[in-house]
C-alpha positions as CSV (number, residue, x, y, z in Angstrom):
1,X,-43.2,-32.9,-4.3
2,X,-44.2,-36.7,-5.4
3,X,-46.3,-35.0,-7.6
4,X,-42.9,-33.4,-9.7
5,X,-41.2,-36.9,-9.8
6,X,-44.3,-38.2,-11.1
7,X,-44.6,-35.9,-14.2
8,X,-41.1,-36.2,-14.3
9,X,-41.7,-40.0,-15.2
10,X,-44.3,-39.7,-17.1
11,X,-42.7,-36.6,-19.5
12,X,-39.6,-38.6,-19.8
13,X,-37.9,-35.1,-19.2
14,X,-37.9,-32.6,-17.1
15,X,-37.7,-29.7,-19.8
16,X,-41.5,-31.1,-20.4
17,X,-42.3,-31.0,-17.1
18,X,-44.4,-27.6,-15.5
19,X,-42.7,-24.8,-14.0
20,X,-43.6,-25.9,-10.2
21,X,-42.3,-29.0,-11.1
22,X,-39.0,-28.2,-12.8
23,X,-38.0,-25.2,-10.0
24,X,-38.7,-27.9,-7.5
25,X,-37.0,-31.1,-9.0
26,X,-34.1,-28.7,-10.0
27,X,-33.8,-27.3,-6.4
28,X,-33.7,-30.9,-5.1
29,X,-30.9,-32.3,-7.6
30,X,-28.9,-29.0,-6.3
31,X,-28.9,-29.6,-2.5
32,X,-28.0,-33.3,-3.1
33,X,-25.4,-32.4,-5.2
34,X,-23.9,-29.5,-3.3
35,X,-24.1,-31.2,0.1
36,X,-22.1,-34.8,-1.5
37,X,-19.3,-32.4,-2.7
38,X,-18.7,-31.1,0.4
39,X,-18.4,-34.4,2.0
40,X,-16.6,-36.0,-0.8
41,X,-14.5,-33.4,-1.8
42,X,-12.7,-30.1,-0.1
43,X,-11.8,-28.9,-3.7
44,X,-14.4,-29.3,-5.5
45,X,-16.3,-26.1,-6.0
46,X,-19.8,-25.6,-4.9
47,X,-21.0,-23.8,-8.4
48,X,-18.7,-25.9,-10.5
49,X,-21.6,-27.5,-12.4
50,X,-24.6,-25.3,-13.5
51,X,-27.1,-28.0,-13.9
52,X,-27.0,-30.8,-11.6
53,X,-29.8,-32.0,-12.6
54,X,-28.7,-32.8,-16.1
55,X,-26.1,-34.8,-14.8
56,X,-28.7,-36.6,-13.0
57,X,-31.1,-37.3,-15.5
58,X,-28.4,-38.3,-17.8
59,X,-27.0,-41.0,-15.3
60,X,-30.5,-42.7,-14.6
61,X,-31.2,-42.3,-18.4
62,X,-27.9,-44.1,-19.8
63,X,-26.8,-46.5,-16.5
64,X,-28.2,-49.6,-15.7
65,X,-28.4,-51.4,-12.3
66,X,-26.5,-55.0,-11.8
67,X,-29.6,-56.4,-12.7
68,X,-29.9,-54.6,-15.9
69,X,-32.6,-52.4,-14.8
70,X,-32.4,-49.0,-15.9
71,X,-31.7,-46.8,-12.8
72,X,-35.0,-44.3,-13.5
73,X,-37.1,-47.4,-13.5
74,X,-35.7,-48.7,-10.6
75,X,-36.0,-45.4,-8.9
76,X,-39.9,-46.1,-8.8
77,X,-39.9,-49.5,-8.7
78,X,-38.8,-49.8,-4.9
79,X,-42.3,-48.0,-4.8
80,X,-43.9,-50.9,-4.7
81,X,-42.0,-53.2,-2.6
82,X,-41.6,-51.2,0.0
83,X,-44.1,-50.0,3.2
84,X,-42.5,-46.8,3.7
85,X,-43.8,-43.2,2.0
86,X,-43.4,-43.3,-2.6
87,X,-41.9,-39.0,-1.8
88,X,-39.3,-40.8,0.9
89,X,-38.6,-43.8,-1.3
90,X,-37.9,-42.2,-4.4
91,X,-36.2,-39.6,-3.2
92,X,-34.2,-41.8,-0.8
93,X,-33.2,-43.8,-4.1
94,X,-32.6,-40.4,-5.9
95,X,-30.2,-39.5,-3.7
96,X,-28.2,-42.8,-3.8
97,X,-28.1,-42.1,-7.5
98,X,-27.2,-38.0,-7.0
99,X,-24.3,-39.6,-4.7
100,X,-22.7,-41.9,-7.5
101,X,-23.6,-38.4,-9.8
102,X,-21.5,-36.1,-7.6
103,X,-18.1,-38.8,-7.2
104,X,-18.2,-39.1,-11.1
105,X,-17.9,-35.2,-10.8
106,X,-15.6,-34.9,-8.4
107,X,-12.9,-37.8,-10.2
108,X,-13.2,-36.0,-13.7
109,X,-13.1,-32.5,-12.3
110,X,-10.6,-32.8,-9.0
111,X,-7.5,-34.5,-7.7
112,X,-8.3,-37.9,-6.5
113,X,-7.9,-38.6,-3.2
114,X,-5.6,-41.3,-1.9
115,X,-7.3,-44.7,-1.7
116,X,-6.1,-47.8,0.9
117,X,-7.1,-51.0,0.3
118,X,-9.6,-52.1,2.4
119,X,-7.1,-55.5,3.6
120,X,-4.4,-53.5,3.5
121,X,-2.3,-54.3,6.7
122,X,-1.4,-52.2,9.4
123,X,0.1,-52.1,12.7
124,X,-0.8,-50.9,16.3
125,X,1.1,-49.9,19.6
126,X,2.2,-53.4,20.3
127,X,2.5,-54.7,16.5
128,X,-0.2,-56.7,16.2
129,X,-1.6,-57.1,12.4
130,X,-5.0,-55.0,11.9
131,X,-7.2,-53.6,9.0
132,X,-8.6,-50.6,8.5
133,X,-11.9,-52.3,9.7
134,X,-10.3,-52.0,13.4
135,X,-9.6,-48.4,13.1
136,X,-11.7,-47.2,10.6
137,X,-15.7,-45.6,12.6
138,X,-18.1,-45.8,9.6
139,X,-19.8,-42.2,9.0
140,X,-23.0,-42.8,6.7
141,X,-24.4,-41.0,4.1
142,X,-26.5,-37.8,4.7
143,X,-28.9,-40.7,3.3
144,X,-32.3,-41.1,4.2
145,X,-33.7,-44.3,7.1
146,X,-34.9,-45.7,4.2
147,X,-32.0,-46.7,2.7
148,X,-29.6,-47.0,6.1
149,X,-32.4,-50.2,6.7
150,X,-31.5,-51.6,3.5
151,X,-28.3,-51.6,4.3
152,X,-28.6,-53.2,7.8
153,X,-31.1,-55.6,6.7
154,X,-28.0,-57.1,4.1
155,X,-25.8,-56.8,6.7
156,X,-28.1,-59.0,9.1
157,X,-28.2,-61.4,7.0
158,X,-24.5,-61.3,6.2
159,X,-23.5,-61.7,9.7
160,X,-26.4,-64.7,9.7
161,X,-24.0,-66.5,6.7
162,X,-20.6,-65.8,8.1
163,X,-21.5,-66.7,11.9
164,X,-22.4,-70.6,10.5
165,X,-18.7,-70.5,9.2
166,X,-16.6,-69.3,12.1
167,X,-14.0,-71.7,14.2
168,X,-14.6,-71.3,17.7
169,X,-11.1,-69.5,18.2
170,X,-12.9,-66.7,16.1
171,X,-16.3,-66.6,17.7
172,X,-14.1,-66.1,21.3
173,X,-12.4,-63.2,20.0
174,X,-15.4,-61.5,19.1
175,X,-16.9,-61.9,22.0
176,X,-13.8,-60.9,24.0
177,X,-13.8,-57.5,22.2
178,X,-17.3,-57.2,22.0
179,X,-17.2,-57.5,26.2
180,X,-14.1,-55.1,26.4
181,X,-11.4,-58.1,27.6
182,X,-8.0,-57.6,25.9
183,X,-6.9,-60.7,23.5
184,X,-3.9,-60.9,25.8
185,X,-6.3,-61.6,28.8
186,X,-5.0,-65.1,30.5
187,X,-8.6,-66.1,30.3
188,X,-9.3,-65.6,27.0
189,X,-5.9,-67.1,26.4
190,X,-7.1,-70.6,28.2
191,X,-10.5,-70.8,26.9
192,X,-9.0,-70.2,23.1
193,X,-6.2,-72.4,24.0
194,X,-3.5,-69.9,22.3
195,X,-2.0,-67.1,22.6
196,X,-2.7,-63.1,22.3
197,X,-0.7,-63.0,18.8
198,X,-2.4,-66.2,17.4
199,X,-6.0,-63.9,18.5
200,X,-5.0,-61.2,17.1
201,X,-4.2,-63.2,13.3
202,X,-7.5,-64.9,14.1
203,X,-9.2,-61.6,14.2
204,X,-7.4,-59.6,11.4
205,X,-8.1,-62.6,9.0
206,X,-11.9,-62.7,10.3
207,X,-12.2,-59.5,9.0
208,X,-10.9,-59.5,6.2
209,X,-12.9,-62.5,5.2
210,X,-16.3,-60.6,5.5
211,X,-14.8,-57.7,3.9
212,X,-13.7,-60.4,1.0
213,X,-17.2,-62.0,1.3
214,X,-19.1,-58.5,0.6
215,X,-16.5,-57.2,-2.0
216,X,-17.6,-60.6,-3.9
217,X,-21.5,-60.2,-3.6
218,X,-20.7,-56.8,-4.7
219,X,-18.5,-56.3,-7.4
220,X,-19.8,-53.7,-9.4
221,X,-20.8,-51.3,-6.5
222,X,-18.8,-48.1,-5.3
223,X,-16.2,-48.9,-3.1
224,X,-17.7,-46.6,-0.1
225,X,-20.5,-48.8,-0.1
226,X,-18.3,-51.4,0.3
227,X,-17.0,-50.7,2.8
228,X,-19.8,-49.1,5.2
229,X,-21.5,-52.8,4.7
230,X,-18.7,-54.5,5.4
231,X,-18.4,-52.8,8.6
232,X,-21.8,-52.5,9.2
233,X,-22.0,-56.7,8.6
234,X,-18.9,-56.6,11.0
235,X,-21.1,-54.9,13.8
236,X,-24.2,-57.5,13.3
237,X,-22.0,-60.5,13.8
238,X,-21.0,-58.6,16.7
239,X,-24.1,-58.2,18.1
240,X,-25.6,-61.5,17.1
241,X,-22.2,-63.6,18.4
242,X,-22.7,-61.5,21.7
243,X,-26.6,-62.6,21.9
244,X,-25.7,-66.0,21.4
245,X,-22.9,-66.4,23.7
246,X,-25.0,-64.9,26.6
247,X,-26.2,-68.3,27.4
248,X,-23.4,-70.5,26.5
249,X,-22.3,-72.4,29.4
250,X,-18.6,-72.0,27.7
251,X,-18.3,-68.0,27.8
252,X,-19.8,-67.7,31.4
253,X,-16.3,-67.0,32.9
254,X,-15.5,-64.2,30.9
255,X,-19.0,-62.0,31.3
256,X,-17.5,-63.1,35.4
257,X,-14.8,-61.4,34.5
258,X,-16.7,-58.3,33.1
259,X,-18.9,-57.9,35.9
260,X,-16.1,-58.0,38.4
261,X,-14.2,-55.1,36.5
262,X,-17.7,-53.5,36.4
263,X,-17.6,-53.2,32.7
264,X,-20.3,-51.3,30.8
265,X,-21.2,-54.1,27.8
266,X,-24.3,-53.4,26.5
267,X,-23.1,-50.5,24.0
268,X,-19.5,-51.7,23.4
269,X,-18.8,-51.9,19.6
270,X,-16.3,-54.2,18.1
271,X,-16.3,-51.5,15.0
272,X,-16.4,-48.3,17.0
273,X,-14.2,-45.7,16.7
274,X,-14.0,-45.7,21.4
């Protein structure tokens, strides 16, 4: 199969390419394709497009990256920097590209669906002000690991950046829901020094800070992708504010507290759906 993304390259088209090599490149761009319309899209129809692939070829031909790059040489160039196999790297990168392919599709050729703003406000039993990061579980991309470990790698170090900024109020309220203790919980109350509304701002503003913070890095990128880093970057500072408190002296009464109630904390998610 590398072998057909190779020639692919190197004939600048695939109508140049050998038989073996078009029936398989062609059968690729057509699974990709098929399988992003039917998780983008419950109108758009499976044969709607003839040749995928010329919708494919045509994008990394014509588009450019952020960095100016056109998209077919970047397709090979992650070759080189990265550890993992060229056939899972390239086509891990193809598909990214097959995925922005298919949502052009689907916008000229179907009814949009409706679209929230990521900050938008909403509001749960008791009223307090969340975001769609509270409620929202993240579903990835049939994408392959190569590219789900890009993404956690930026949201790593995202989380690294936006932990050296947080007031203590906000680094207790993490913790608190990474450790399954309600905001209204007297002792998170006393050790934050306010009240269960004032937490609750705290944390709906936190939020939508990172999902600021990646929207800025990030400006020319889909939406989607947006949004599954900010919420992946949301579940790092999670996991690196719950490391961290561990052995602070100051949160020790609240893992008490968790112990007591016999709370499982090891797998609780502040961005899980549970």
């Amino acid at each position: 199969m590398l072998e057909a993304w190779i020639e692919w390259k190197k004939q600048c088209t695939l109508d140049l390419c050998t038989d073996a090599s078009r029936r398989m490149l062609h059968s690729f761009a057509r699974s990709r394709f098929e399988r992003f319309l039917r998780s983008y899209s419950s109108e758009a129809d499976m044969s709607a497009h003839s040749n995928p692939w010329h919708l494919f070829e045509t994008h990394v031909t014509i588009k450019n990256t952020r960095q100016g790059k056109r998209y077919k040489d970047w397709l090979f160039a992650r070759v080189e920097t990265s550890s993992d196999s060229p056939l899972d790297v390239v086509q891990g990168g193809a598909s990214l590209i097959m995925r922005d392919v298919a949502r052009d599709f689907i916008r000229k050729e179907c009814a949009a669906r409706n679209v929230t703003s990521l900050s938008n406000p909403i509001a749960n039993s008791d009223g307090s002000p969340l975001t769609l990061l509270d409620v929202l579980c993240y579903e990835s991309d049939p994408l392959s690991e190569i590219c789900r470990r890009e993404y956690e790698e930026l949201a790593s170090r995202h989380a690294r950046d936006v932990l050296k900024d947080m007031s203590d109020r906000e680094r207790i309220v993490v913790v608190a829901k990474r450790i399954g203790l309600s905001l209204a919980h007297s002792s998170v109350e006393e050790l934050a020094g306010c009240k269960k509304s004032v937490l609750n701002t705290a944390y709906h503003d936190l939020l939508v800070r990172i999902a600021a913070t990646i929207q800025a890095h990030y400006q020319d990128e889909d939406q989607e992708c947006i949004l599954a880093l900010s919420l992946m970057t949301v579940q790092q500072v999670s996991k690196q504010l719950f490391d961290w408190a561990k052995s602070e002296n100051s949160f020790a009464q609240l893992f008490i507290l968790v112990e007591k109630g016999s709370h499982d904390i090891a797998d609780t998610n502040i961005a899980s759906c549970s």
